[in-house]
Backbone and ligand atoms as CSV (ligand in chain L), in Angstrom:
chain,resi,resn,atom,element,x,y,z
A,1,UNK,N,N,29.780,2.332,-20.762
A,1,UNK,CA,C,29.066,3.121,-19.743
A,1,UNK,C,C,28.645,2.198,-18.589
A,2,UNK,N,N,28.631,2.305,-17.614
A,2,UNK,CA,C,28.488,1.724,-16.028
A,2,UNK,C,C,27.344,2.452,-15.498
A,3,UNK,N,N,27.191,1.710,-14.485
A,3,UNK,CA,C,25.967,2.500,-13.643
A,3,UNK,C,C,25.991,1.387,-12.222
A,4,UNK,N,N,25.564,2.214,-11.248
A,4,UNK,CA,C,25.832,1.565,-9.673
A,4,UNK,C,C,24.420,0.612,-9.310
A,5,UNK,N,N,23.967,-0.127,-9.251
A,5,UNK,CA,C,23.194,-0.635,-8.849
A,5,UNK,C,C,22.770,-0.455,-7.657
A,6,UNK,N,N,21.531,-0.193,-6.910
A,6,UNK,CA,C,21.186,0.456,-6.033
A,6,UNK,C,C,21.026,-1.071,-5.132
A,7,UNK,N,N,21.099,-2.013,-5.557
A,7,UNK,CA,C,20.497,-3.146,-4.373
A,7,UNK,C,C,21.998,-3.856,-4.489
A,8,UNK,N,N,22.456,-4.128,-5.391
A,8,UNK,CA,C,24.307,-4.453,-4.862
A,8,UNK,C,C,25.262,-3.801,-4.952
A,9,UNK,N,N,24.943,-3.015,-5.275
A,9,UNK,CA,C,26.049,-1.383,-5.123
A,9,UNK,C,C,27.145,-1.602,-5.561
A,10,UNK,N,N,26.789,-2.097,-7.105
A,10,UNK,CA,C,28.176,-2.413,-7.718
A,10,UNK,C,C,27.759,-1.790,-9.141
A,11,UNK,N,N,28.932,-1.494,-9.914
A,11,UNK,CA,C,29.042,-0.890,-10.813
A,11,UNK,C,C,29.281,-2.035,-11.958
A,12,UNK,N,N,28.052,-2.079,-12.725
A,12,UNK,CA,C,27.937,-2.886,-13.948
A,12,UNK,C,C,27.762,-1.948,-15.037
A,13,UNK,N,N,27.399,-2.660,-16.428
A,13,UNK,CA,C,27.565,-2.022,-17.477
A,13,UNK,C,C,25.893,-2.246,-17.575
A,14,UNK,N,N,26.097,-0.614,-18.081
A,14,UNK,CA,C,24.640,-0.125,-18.623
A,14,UNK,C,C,22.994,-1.445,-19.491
A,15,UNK,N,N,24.509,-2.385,-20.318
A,15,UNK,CA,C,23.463,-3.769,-20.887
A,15,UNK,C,C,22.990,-4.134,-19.528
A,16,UNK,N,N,23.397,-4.279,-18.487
A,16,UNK,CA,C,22.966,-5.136,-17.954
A,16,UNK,C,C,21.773,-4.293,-16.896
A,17,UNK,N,N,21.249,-3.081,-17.084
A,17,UNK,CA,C,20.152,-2.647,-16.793
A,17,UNK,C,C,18.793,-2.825,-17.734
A,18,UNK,N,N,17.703,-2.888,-17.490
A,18,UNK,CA,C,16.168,-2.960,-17.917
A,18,UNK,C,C,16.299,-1.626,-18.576
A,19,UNK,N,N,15.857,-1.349,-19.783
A,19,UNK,CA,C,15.376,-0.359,-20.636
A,19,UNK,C,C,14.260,0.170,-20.610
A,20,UNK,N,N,13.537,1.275,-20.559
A,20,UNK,CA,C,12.571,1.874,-20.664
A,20,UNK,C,C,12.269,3.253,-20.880
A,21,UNK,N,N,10.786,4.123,-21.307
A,21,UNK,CA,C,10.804,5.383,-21.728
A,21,UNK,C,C,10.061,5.911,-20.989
A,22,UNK,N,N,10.343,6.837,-20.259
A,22,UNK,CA,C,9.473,7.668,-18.911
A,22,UNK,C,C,8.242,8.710,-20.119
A,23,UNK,N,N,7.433,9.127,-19.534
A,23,UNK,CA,C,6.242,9.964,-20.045
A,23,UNK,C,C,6.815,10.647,-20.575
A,24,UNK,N,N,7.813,11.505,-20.964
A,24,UNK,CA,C,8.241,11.677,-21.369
A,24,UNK,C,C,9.101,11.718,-22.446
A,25,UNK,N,N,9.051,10.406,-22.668
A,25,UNK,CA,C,9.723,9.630,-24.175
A,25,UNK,C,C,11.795,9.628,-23.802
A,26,UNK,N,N,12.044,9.612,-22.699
A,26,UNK,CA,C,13.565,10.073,-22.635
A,26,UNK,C,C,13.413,8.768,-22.146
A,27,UNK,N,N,14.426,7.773,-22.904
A,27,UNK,CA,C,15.210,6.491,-21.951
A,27,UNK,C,C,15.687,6.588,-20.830
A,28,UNK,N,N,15.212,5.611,-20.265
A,28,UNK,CA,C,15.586,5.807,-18.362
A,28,UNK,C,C,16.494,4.195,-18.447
A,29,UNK,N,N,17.093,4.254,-17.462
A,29,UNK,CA,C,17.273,2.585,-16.986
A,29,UNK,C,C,16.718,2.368,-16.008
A,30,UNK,N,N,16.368,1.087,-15.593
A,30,UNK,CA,C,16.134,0.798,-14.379
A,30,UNK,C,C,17.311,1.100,-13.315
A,31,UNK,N,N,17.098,1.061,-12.061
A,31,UNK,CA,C,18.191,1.942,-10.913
A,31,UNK,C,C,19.043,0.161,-10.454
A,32,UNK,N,N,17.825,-1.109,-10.636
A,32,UNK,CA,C,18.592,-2.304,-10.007
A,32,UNK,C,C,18.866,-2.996,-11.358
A,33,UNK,N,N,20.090,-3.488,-11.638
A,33,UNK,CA,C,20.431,-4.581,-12.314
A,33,UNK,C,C,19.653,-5.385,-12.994
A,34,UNK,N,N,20.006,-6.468,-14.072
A,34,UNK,CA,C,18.552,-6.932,-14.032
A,34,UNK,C,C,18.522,-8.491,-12.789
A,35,UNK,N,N,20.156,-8.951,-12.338
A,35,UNK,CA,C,19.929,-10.106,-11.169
A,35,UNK,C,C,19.310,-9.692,-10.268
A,36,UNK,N,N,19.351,-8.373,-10.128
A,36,UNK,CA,C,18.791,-8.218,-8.735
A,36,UNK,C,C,17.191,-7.599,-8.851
A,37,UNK,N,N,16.997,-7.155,-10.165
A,37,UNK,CA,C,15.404,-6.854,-10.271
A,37,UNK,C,C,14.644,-8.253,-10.700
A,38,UNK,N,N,15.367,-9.013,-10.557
A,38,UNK,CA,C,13.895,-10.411,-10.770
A,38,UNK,C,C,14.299,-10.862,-9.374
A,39,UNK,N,N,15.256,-10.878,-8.611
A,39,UNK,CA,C,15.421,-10.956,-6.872
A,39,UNK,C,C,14.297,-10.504,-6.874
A,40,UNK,N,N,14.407,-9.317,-6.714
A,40,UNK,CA,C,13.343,-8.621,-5.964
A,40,UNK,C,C,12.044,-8.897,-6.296
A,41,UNK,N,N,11.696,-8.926,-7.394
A,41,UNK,CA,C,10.482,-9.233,-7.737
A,41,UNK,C,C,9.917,-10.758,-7.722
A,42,UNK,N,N,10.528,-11.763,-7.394
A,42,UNK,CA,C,10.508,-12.958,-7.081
A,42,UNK,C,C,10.106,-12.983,-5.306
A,43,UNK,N,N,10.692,-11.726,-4.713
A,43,UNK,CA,C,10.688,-12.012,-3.352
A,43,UNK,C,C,9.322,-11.396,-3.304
A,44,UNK,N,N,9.097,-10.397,-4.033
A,44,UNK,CA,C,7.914,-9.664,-3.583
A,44,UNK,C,C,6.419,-10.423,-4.095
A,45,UNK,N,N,6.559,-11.709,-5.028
A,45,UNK,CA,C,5.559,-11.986,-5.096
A,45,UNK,C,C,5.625,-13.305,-4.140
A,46,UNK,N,N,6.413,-13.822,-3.677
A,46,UNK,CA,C,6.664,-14.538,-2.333
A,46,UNK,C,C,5.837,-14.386,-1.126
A,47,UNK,N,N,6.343,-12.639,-1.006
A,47,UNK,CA,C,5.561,-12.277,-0.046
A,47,UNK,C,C,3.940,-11.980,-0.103
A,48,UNK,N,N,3.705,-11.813,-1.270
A,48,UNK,CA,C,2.584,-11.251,-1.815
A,48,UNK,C,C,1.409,-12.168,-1.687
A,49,UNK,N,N,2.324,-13.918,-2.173
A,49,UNK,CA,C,1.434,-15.320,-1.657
A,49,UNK,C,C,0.652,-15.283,-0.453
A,50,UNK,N,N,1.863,-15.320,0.163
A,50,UNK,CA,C,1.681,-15.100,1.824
A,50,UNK,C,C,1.138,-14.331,2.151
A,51,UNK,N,N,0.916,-13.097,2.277
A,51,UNK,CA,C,-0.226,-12.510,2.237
A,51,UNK,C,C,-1.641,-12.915,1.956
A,52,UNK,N,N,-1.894,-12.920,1.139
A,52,UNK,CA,C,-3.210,-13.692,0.185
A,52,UNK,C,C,-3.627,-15.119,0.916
A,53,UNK,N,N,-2.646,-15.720,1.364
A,53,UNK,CA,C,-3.192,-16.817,1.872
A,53,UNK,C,C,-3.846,-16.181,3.208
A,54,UNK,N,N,-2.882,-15.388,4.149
A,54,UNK,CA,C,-3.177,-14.480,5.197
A,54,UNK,C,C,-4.695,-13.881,5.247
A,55,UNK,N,N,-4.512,-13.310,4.300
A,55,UNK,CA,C,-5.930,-12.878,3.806
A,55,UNK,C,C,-7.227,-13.485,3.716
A,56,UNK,N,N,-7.028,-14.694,3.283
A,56,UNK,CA,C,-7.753,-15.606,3.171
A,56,UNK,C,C,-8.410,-16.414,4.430
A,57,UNK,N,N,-7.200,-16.472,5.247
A,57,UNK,CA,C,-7.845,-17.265,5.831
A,57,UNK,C,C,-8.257,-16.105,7.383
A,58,UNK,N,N,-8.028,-14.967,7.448
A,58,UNK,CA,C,-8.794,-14.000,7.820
A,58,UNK,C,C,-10.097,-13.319,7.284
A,59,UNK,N,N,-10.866,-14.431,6.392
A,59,UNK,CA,C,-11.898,-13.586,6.304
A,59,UNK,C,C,-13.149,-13.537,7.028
A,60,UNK,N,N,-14.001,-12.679,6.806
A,60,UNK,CA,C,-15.006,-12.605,7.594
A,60,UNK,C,C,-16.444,-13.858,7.054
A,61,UNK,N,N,-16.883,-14.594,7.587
A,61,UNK,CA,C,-17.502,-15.919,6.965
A,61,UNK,C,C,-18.956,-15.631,7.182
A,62,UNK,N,N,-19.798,-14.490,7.841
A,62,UNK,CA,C,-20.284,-13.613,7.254
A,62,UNK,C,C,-21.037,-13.077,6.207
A,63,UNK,N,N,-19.337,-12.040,5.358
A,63,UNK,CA,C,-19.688,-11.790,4.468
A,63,UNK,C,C,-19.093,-12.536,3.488
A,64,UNK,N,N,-18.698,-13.409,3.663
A,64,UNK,CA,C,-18.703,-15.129,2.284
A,64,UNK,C,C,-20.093,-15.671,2.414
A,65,UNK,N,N,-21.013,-15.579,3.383
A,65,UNK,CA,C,-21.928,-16.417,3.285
A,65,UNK,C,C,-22.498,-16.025,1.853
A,66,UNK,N,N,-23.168,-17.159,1.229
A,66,UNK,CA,C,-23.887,-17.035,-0.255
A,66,UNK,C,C,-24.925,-15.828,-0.099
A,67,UNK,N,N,-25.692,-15.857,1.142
A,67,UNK,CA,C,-26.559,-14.770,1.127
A,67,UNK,C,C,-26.593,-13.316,1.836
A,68,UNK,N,N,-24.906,-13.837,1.280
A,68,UNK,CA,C,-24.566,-12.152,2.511
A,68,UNK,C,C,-25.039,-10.344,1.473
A,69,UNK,N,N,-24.937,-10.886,0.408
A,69,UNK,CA,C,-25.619,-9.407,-0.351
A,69,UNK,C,C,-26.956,-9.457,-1.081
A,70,UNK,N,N,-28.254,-10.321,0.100
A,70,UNK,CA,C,-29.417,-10.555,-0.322
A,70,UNK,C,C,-30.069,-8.935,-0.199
A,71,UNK,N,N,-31.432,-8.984,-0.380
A,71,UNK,CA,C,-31.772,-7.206,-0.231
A,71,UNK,C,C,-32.001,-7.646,1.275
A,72,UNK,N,N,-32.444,-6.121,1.813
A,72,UNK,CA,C,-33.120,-5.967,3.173
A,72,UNK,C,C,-34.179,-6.771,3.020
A,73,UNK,N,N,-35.112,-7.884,4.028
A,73,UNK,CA,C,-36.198,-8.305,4.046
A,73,UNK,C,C,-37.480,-6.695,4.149
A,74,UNK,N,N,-36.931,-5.981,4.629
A,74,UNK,CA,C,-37.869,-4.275,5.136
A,74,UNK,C,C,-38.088,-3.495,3.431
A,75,UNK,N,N,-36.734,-4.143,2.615
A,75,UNK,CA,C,-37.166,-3.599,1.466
A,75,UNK,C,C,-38.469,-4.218,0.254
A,76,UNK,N,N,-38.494,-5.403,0.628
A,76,UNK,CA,C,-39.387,-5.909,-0.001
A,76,UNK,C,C,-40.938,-5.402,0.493
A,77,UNK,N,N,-41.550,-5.208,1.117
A,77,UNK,CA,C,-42.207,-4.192,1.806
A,77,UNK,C,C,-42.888,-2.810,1.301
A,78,UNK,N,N,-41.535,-2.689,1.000
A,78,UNK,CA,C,-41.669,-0.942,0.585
A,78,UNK,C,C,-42.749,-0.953,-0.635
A,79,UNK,N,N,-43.340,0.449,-0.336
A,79,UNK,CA,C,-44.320,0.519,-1.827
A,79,UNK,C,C,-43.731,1.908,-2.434
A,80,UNK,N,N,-43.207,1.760,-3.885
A,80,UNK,CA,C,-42.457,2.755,-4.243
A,80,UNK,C,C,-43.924,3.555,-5.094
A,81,UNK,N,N,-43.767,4.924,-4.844
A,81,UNK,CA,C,-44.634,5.799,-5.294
A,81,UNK,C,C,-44.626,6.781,-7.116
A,82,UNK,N,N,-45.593,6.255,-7.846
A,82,UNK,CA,C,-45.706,6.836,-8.929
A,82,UNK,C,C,-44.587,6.621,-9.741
A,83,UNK,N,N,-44.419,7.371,-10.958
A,83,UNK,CA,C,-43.576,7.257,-11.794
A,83,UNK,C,C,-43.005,8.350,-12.462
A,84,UNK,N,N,-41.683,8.142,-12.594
A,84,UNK,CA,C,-41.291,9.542,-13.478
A,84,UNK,C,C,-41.343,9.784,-14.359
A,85,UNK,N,N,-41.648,10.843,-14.780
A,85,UNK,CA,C,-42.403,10.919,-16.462
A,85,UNK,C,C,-41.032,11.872,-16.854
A,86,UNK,N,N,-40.548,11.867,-17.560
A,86,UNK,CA,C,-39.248,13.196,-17.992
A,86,UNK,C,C,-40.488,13.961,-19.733
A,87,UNK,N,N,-40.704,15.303,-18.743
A,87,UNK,CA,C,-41.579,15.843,-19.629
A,87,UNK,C,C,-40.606,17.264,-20.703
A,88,UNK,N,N,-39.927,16.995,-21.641
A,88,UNK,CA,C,-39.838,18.226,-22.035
A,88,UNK,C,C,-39.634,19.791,-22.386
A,89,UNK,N,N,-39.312,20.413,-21.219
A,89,UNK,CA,C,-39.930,22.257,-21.875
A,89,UNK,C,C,-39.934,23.016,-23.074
A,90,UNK,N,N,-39.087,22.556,-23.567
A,90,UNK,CA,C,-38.832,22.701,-25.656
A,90,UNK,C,C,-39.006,21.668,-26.049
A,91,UNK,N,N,-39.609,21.468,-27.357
A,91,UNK,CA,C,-39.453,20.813,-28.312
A,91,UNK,C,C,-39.227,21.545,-29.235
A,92,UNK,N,N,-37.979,20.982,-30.110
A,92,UNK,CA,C,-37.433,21.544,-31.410
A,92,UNK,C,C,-38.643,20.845,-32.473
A,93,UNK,N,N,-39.042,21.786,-33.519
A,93,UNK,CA,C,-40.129,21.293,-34.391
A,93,UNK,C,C,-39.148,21.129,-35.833
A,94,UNK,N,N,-37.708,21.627,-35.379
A,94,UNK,CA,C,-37.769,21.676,-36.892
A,94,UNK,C,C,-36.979,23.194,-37.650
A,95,UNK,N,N,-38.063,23.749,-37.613
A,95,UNK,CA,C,-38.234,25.015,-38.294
A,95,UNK,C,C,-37.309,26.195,-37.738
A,96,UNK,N,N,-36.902,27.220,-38.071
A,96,UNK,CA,C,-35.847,27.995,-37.697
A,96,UNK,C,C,-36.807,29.283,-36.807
A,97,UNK,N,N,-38.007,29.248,-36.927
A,97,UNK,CA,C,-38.704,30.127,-36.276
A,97,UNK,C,C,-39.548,28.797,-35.437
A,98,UNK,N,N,-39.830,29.312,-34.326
A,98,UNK,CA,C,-40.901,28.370,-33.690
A,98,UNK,C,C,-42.108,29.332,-33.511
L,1,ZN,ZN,ZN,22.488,-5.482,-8.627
């Protein structure tokens, strides 16, 4: 059995696709080869570096500072009022009649 590979568009044999079972429980193959699915996935974490470094060195220095998620100084201040009591409306005693 053969199957076309979608990234070299060549017709290899079915071994040489990735195995797997969709939600379904029905064997699927993968659609790329397996040379060309670690290509790809080699390139994409390539790019993925690069990114991240990108990322990195775009950040906002800010919110890296150590005390960038201190509270509000306005909250310390505040006077919070009373307390909540969680009171009840039934109490089960027990008994099948109350
Ligand atoms: Zn291929």
């Amino acid at each position: 059995m053969t199957k076309k590979c979608k990234e070299c568009r060549q017709n290899k044999d079915i071994s040489m696709y990735g195995m797997f079972r969709d939600s379904y429980d029905r064997i699927r193959y993968h659609t790329k080869c397996r040379p060309c699915r670690t290509k790809v996935l080699v390139e994409r974490r390539r790019l993925r570096k690069i990114m991240d470094t990108h990322i990195e060195r775009t950040v906002d220095p800010e919110e890296q500072a150590s005390d960038a998620f201190k509270d509000d100084p306005r909250a310390a201040k505040e006077v919070d009022y009373g307390r909540v009591v969680r009171k009840p409306t039934f109490v089960i005693k027990g008994g099948l009649i109350d």
